[in-house]
N, C-alpha and C positions, 0 to 999 in steps of 0.2 A: 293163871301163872303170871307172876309178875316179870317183869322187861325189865333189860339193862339199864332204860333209859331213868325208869322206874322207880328203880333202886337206887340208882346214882342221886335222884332229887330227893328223894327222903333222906338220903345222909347226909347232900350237902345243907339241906334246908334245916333237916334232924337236929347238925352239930353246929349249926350256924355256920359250916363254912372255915372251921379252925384244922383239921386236921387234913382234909382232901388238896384244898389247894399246898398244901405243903410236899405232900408225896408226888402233884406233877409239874412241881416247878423247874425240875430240870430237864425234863423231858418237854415241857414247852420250850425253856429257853433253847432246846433241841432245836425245836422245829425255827426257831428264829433266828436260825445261826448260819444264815445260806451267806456268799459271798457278799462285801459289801463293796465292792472292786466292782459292781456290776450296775445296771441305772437305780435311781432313785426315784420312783417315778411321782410327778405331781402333776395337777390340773390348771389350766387357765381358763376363766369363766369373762367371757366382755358383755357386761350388761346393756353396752348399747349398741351391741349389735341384736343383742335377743329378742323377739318379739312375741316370743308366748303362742309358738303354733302349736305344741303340744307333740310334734314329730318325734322329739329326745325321748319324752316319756314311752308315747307310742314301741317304738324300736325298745326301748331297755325292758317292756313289759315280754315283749315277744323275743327279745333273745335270751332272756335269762329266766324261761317260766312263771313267770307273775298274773296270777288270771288276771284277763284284761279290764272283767267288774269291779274286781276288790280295789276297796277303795287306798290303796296302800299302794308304795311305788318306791324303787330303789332311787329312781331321781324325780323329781319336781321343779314346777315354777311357779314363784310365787310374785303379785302383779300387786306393785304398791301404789297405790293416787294418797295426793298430799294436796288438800284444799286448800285454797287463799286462807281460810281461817285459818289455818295451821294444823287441821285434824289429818291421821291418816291413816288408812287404810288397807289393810293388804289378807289378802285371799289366794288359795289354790284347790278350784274346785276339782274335784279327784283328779287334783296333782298335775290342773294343767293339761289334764289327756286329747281334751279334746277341745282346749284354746278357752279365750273369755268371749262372754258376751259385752258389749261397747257399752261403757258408764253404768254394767250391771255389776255391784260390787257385793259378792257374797259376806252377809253379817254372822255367819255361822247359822245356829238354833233361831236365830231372829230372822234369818230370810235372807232380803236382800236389798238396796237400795240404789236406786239410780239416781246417778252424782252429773248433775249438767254441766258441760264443757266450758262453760263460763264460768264453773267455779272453782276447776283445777287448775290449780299450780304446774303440779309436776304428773306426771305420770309414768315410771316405767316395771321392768320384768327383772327378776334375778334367779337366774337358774341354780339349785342344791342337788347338792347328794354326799355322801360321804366325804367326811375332810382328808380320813386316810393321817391320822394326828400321830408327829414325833412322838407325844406322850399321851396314848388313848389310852383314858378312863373307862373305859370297856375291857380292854385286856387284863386291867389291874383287878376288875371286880370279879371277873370271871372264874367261877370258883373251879371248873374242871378242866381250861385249858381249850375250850371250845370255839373260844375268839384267842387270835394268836396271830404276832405279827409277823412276816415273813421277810426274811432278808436284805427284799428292795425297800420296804415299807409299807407295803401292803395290808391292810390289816385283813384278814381272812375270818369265816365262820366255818368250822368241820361238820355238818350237819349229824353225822355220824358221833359224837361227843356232846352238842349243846342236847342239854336236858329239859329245855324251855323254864329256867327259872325267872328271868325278866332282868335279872341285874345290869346286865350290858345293856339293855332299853332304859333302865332308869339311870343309870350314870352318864350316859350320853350327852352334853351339853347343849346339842343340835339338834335332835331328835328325829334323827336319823336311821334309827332301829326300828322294825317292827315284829311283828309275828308270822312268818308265810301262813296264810290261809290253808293251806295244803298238809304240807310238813309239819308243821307247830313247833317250829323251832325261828333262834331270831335271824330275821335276813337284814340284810340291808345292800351297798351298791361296795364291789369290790372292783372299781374301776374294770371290769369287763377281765376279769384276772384271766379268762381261759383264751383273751384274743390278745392281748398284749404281750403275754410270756410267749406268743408265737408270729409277733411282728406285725399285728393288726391293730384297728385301732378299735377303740370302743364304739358298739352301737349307738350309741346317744349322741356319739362326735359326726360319724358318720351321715348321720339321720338328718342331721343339722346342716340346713340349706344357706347359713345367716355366715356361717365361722364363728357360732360363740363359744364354742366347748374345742379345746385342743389338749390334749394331753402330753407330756414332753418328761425328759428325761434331764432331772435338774444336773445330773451330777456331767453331765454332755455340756461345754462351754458353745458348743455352736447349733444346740438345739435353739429352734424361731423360740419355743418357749420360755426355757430357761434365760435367752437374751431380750425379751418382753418381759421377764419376771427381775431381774438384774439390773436392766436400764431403763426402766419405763417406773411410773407410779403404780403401784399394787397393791391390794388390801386383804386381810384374810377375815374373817368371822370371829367375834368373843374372843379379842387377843386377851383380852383379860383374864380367860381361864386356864392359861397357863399352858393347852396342849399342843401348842404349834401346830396347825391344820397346813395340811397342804395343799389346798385347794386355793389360787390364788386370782384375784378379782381384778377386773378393769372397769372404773366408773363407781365402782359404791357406796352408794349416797347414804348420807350419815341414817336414815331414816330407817335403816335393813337390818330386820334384828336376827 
């Protein structure tokens, strides 16, 4: 017997996608039509305060169900070294879980190489996860309404609607989507959506013993963040692709792609 979920993927994949997303375009813009009188919420990331314990991941593995093996993670850190010669380097061995090993620099399928301390330059950590983007290319490509933005900015996944077709994974500029192991459908980090709409903060922020992750409420003028984000220097990720991410960085070095 074939499943909802089933059906919906043969149609949308069937018709390429021309007639479905049209019948729930209003009923998405539905769901994204919550008060905008309310927070806005965005991330502050300080790369020199991060040191890659792997505690953020840890925490967002276990409070938002992500078995602890799979090698996939709503957030990550990823640890860049930049040689005297100019080469560099950067690795997140499963996502950072469980910290780096000193001058062991994962090469992917090639292994791994130990880089001696006399021959870095630079060396630091930048923690990711979702940018949570004024204009994500996820929601646009999603052909049944399954990623969908909510009110504050939030971008959301309905587990119950995604059909696991991959689109929101391949338009992602970040690569920040993946597949739950479990569900098979796409997950990724929705800033801890079930702890924030209730005055808590996110696991990841929490977990973090350094203060590199804070989260904050742009549209609040006397949020610590929104007045770090306002009057300090801050960076965001591939300003170039046009989505306005709102995950906003302190310290990142040109080298961070």
């Amino acid at each position: 017997m074939i499943t909802r979920r089933d059906f919906l993927r043969y149609v949308v994949i069937g018709a390429a996608g021309t007639a479905l997303p049209l019948t729930l375009t209003g009923w998405k813009g539905a769901r994204a039509a919550a008060s905008k009188n309310g927070p806005r919420w965005v991330f502050l990331l300080d790369t020199y305060k991060c040191v890659g314990c792997g505690l953020c991941v840890k925490a967002c593995k276990i409070e938002n169900e992500i078995p602890f093996e799979a090698n996939v993670s709503r957030t990550w850190v990823e640890r860049y070294v930049v040689t005297k010669d100019g080469k560099v380097y950067a690795d997140s061995p499963h996502a950072a879980r469980d910290g780096f090993s000193d001058y062991a620099v994962s090469l992917g399928d090639k292994g791994s190489r130990i880089i001696p301390p006399s021959d870095i330059d630079k060396a630091f950590f930048v923690p990711k996860l979702c940018n949570q983007c004024e204009n994500p290319p996820c929601v646009q490509v999603c052909p049944v309404g399954a990623t969908y933005q909510a009110g504050d900015g939030v971008v959301l996944v309905d587990r119950k609607w995604c059909i696991g077709c991959g689109y929101c994974i391949m338009a992602c500029p970040y690569g920040v989507r993946f597949f739950h192991p479990v569900h098979h459908v796409a997950e990724k980090c929705n800033f801890c959506y079930h702890r924030i709409t209730k005055g808590l903060k996110p696991a990841c922020e929490l977990a973090c013993p350094f203060g590199a992750r804070h989260i904050g409420d742009i549209n609040d003028p006397v949020d610590p963040v929104t007045r770090i984000i306002m009057s300090e220097r801050v960076s965001i990720l591939k300003e170039e692709y046009g989505t306005k991410p709102r995950n906003y960085y302190v310290g990142l070095s040109r080298e961070v792609r």
